[in-house]
C-alpha positions in Angstrom: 8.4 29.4 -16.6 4.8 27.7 -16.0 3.7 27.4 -13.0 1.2 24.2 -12.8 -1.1 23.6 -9.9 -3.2 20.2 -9.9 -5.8 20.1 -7.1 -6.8 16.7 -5.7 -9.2 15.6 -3.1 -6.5 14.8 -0.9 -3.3 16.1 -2.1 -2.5 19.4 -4.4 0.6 19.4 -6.6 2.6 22.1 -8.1 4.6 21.9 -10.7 7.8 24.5 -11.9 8.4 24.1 -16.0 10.9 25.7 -18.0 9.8 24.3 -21.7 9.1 20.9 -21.4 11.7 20.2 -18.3 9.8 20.0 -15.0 12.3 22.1 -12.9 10.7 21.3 -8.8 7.7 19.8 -8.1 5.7 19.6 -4.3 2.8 18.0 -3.1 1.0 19.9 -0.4 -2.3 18.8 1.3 -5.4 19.8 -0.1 -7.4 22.3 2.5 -10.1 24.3 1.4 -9.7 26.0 5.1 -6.8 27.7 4.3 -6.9 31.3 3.3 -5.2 33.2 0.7 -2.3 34.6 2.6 -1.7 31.1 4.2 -1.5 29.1 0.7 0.7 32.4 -0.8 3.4 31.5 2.3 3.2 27.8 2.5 4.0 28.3 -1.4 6.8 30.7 -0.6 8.2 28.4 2.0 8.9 25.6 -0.8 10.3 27.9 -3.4 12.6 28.8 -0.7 13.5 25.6 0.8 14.1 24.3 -3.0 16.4 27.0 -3.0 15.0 28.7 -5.9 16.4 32.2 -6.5 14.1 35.4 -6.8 14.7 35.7 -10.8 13.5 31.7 -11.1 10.4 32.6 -9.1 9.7 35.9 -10.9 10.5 34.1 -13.9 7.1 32.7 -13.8 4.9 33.8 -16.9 2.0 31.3 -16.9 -0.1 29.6 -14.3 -2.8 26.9 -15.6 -5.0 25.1 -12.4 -6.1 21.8 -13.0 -9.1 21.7 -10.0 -11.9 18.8 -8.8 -12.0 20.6 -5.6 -14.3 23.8 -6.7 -14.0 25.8 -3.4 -10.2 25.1 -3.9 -10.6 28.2 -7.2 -11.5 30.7 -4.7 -8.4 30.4 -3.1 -5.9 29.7 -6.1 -7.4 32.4 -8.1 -6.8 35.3 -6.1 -3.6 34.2 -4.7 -2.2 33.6 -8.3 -3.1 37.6 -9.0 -2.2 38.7 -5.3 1.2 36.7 -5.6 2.2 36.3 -8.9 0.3 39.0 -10.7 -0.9 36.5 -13.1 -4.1 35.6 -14.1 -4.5 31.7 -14.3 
């Protein structure tokens, strides 16, 4: 699965893809506030409230961050290696 991550001004969107089929997608507020740990369980939250089961999150292989918000990378970097032990 691919994880994608598409970081607006105003809005960030993730997107869950198995092949070419998006699977879930959310749109989340843009914040460059927000700290690691608070971006790693606000993701959590929707993976969980999509009702995604643990082998479809650890399912994830890839992660690619599409970013015009540069202090944004700082944040999604890190939590992509904290959380998902991937390197995007």
């Amino acid at each position: 699965m691919l994880l994608v991550i598409d970081v607006g001004n105003t809005n960030t969107v993730l997107g869950l893809y198995d092949g070419e089929h998006l699977v879930h997608d959310w749109r989340i507020r843009t914040e460059i506030d927000h700290t690691i740990d608070e971006y790693g369980v606000l993701i959590s939250n929707l993976y969980h409230s999509s009702r995604m089961k643990e082998k479809e999150i650890k399912a994830v292989t890839a992660i690619i961050i599409s970013c015009v918000v540069p202090p944004m990378l700082n944040i999604l970097e890190p939590l992509c290696v904290k959380y998902f032990n991937i390197k995007p």
